[in-house]
N, C-alpha and C positions, 0 to 999 in steps of 0.2 A: 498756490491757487487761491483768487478768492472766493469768500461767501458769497451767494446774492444774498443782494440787498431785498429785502419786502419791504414795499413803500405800505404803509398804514392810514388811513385816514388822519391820524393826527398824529403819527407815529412813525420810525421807521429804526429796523435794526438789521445791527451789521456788523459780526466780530470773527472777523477771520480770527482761524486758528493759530499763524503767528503771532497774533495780538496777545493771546492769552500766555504763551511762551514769553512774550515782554511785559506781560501785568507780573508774572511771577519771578522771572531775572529783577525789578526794582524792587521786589520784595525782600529776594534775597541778599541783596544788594545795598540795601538805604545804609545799613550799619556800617559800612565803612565808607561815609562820604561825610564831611563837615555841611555842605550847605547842596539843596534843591533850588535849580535854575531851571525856572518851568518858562518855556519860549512857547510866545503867542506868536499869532497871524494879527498884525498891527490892522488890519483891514477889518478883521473879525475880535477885539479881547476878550470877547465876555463867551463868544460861540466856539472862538478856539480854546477854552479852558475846557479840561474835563476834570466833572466830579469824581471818578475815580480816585484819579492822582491827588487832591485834597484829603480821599478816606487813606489813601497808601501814605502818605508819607506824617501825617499829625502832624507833628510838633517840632520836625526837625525844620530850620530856618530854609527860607524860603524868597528866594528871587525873579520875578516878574521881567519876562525880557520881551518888551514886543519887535520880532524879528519884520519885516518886509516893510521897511517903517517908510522907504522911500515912494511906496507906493500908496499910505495911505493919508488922510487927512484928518486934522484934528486931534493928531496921537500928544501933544502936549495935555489936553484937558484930559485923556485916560491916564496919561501919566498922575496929573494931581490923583487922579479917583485913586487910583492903587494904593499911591502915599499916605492918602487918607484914610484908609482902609489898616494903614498899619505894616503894609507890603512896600517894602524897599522894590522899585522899578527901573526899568533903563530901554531905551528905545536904542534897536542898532539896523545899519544898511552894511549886511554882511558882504556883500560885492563890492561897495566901495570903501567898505572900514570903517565907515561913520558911527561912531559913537562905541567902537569895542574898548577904546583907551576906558574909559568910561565904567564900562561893564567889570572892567578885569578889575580897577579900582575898588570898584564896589565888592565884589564877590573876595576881594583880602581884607576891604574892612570887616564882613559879615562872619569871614572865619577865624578873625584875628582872637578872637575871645576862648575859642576851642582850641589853639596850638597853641596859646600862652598858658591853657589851663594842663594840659600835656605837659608840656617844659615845667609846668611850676610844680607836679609831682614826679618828676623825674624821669618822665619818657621822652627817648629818644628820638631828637628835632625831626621833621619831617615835614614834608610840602601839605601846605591845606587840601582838601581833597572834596571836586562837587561834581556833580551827577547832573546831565542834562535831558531833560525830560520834555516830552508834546508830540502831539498827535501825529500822524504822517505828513509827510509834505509840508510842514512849518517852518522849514528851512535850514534845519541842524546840520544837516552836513556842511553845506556852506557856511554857517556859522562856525566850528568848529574847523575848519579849514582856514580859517579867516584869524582865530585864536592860536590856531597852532604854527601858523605861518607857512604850512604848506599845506598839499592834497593828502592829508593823511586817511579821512574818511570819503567813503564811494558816495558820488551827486550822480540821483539820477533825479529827474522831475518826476517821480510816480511814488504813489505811495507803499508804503512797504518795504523801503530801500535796504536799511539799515536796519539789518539784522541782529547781529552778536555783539556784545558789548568789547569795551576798548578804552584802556588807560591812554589818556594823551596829556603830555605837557605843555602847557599854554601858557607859562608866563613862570617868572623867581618864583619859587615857592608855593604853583598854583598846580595843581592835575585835576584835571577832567576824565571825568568815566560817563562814556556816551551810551546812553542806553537808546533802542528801537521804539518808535511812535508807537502809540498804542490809543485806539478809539475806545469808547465805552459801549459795550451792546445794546444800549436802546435809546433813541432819541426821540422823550416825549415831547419837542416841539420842532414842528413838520421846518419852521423857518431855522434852527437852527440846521438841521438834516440839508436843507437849499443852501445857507452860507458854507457850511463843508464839500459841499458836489463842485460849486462855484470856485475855488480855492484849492481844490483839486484833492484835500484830504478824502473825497471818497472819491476811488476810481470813475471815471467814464464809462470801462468798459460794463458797467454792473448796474446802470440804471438808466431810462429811458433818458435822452439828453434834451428833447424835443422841448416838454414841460419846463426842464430845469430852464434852460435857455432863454426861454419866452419871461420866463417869470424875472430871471435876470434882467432883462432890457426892458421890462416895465419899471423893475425897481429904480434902473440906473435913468431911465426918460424922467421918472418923478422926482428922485434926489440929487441928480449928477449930471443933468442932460448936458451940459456944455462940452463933455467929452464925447457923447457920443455924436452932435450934430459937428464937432470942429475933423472928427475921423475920418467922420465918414461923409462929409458933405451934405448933410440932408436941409431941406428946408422949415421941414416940421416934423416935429416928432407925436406919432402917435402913438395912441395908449396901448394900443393890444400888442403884445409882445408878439405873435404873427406875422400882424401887420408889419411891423417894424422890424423884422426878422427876414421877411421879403423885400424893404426897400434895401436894405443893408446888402442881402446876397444879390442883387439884380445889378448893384451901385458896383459890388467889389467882382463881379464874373461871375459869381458862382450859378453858374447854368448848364442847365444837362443838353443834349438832340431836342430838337423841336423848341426849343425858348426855354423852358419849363425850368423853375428854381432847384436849383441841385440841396436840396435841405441839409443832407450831412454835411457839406461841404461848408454851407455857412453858419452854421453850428459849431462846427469845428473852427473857424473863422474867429466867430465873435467870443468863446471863449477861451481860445488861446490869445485874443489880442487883450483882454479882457486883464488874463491872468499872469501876463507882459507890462502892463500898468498903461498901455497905450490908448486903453480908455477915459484916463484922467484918473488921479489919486480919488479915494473914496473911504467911506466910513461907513461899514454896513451893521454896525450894531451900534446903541444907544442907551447912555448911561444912567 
């Protein structure tokens, strides 16, 4: 079951109790993994990072993977940012395979240096071994499905999926240990709290969708408009996410008895078409 969420004036926090059962399985955990493969939402990099996961893991190496990358836009320039930062990165479209050759390359160079230093005192050869980490709903099960060449881990679209952790062989000499998404309890800034609602890492069920939604289609009318006037046919887009909220549901049916805008209906609409890429790729954070 989850938490609710309390929205805060500038603030909002939210840690289900699974969550905390997955901050302490990677604790327990990090020591037998050669390298940390922390997977972002390519839409969001900077909002889908959490600072936890930076205090949990220090010093053991670390790979930058922004997952849903076929959805978003501009993800080469966050690519340089990471690099530049010192952070080995790799962009992949886990539904179509795009760029996992890539990733698994990366992730044997990054532990090549810890099973040569094993073998060079005398322990016996064994597969490098990394640990995949990120919030809920960032796409790991399908990533790791995609690595491992079959359905080995459960996809559901909801967050919280991925429970217990799990040895998988992904490649010669590579194994994966999947650990469970895990949020941080408090989000001092309200716009990062909106890009996670948006992207589905915070449930729907748990916070008014009304606000979230409006604020969405302001954001996307002022940075993105071309997706949402080619969707949905409109002639112009205005600024109040409302407004705009009502040509949308009136354009696609969503109406109740009497005429009257069915609201959930087109709430549920604009963010599941949204969260499908059908709105046009996008880049909701800024580097």
């Amino acid at each position: 079951m989850f938490a609710k969420v309390i929205f805060m004036e500038n603030s909002l926090q939210w840690f289900p109790g699974h969550m905390r059962k997955a901050q302490r399985l990677i604790l327990e955990n990090l020591s037998l993994v050669d390298l940390v493969i922390e997977l972002l939402d390519a839409r969001i990099p900077l909002s889908s990072q959490n600072p936890m996961l930076r205090e949990i893991i220090q010093d053991k190496p670390r790979l930058i993977v922004l997952g849903k990358a076929d959805l978003a836009a501009n993800v080469d320039a966050w690519l340089k940012h990471f690099r530049e930062e010192n952070l080995p990165a790799a962009a992949v479209d886990a539904v179509k395979g795009t760029g996992i050759k890539n990733l698994i390359a990366l992730a044997k160079t990054l532990t090549e240096s810890k099973t040569h230093k094993l073998a060079k005192h005398g322990a016996k050869p064994r597969a490098a071994r990394v640990m995949i980490v990120g919030i809920p709903n960032v796409g790991k099960s399908s990533l790791i499905n995609r690595l491992a060449g079959m359905n080995h881990a459960k996809i559901e679209n909801r967050p919280g999926v991925t429970r217990a952790k799990q040895w998988i062989k992904i490649a010669d000499g590579l194994d994966l240990l999947d650990m469970p998404g895990i949020l941080w309890p408090k989000f001092d800034d309200a716009d990062v709290a909106l890009k996670l609602s948006w992207t589905y890492a915070i449930s729907d069920e748990i916070h008014d969708l009304e606000p979230t939604v409006c604020k969405l289609l302001e954001t996307l009318a002022a940075k993105f408009p071309a997706g949402l006037i080619e969707r949905y046919k409109l002639a112009d887009l205005p600024t109040d996410g409302h407004e705009l909220l009502n040509q949308i549901g009136l354009k696609r049916g969503c109406i109740r008895k009497g005429g009257l805008l069915d609201t959930d209906k087109a709430l549920r609409l604009v963010l599941s078409e949204f969260r499908a890429g059908k709105l046009g790729k996008v880049m909701l954070d800024e580097i």
